[in-house]
N, C-alpha and C positions, 0 to 999 in steps of 0.2 A: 655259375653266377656268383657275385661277392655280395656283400653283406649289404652294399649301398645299389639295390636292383632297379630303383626309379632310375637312376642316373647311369646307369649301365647299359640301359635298352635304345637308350640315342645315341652313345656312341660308337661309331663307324670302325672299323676293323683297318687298322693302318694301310691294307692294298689300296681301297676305295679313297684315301684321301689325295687329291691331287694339288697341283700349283693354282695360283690366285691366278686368274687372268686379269693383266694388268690394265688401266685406266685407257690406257693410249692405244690399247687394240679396241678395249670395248669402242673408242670413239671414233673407231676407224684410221687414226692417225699413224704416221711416220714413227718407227722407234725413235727414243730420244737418245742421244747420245751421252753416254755416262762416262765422266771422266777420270781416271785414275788416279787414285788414292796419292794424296803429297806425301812426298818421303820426307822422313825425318821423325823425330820422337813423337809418341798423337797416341790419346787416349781411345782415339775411334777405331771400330774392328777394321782392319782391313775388307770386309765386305760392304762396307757401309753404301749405301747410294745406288747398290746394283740390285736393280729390279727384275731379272731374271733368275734370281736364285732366290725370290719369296713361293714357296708351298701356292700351289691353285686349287681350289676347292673346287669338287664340281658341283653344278648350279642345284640337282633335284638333291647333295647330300645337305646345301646349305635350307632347302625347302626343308626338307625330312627335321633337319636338325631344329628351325625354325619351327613346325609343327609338333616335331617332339617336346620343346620347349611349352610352345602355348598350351598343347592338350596337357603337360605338366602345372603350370600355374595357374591355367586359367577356373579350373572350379575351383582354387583356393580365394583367386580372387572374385568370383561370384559371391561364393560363399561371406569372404569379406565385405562386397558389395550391399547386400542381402541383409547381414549384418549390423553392417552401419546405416541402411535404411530403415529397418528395425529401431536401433539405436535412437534413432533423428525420431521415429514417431515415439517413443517411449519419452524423450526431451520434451514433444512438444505437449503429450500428456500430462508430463510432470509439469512443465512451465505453466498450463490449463489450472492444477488443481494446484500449485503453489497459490496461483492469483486470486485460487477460490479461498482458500485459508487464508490470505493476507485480508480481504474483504473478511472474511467470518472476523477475523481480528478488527477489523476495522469497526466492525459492526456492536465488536464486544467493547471498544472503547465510547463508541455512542453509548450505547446502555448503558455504562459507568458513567457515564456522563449524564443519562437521563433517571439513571439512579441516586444521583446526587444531584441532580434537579428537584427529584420527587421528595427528597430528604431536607432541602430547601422550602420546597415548598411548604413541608409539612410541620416547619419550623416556624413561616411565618402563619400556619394557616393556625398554631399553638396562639400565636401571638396575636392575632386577629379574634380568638375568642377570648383572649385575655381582656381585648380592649373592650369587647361586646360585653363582658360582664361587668366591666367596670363602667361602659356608660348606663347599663339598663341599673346598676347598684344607683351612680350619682341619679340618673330620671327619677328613681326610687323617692331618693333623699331634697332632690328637688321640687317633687311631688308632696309631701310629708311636708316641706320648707313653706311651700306655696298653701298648703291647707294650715297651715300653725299661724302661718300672716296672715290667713284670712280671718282665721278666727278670731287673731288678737287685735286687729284692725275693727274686724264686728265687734268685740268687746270694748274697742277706747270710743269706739262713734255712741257705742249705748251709753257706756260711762259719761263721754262728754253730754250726751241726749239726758243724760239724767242729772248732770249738773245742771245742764242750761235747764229742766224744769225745776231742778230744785232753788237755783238763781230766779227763776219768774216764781215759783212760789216764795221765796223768801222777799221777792220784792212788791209781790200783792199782798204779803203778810205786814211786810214794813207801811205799804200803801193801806192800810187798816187800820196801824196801831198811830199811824200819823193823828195828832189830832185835828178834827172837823172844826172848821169856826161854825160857830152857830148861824143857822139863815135868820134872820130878822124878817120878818112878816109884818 
């Protein structure tokens, strides 16, 4: 045996090969007539066109050869078969948890987004106790405003209150020093 033993064990031993049986017997038909070579210069072999002088194979070496062939390739191409359906579902796994990382990504852009909502928020909710301290400071001071007018309001009505009795006392006073005519009796 030689070094190349797969390819060795199908082929046939030069007695066993025989002539092609040609077309026109398989179809039961009339030989056809072949016509002799035109003389003159011609790069064609002088055999050219004669179908009797093609090698015939016979039919169980072309089987044998034929099955020698498949039982040779065919568990490689199982195996490749096999393989690439393998292949195909490990694609559609990978395809699976790509889309799941893509969503977990998508997911982490929400959250930076709703991280910086909450960082908004927490900006204006800075701002909203700003504003609360500054109205409950002015209530404060409008309260303090509203109690200082009231009391200097109660202060000018007593003031004025004590003018206008000091005006009727100064004018029953005046009404006293006025002098009386005498009554005549």
């Amino acid at each position: 045996m030689s070094k190349n033993s797969r390819s060795d064990k199908f082929l046939l031993p030069q007695k066993e090969i025989h002539h092609v049986t040609p077309t026109w017997k398989k179809r039961g038909e009339k030989k056809p007539r072949v016509l002799p070579p035109i003389a003159g210069p011609s790069d064609a072999s002088p055999d050219e066109g004669v179908v009797e002088d093609l090698p015939l194979i016979d039919e169980s070496a072309v089987e044998q050869l034929t099955e020698g062939l498949i039982s040779h390739y065919l568990p490689d191409l199982q195996r490749s078969k096999s393989a690439l359906q393998e292949l195909t579902q490990n694609q559609v796994v990978l395809l699976e948890t790509l889309e799941q990382e893509i969503s977990k990504f998508r997911e982490c852009n929400s959250i930076l987004d709703i991280d910086a909502l909450f960082s908004e928020a927490k900006h204006y909710h800075s701002k909203l106790v700003n504003i609360r301290n500054e109205m409950m400071m002015l209530h404060e001071k409008t309260s303090k405003l509203k109690k200082r007018a009231l009391k200097l309001q109660q202060k000018r009505q007593k003031e004025e209150l004590e003018r206008e009795q000091q005006r009727e006392k100064e004018l029953e006073r005046e009404k006293q020093l006025t002098a009386k005519p005498a009554r005549r009796t």
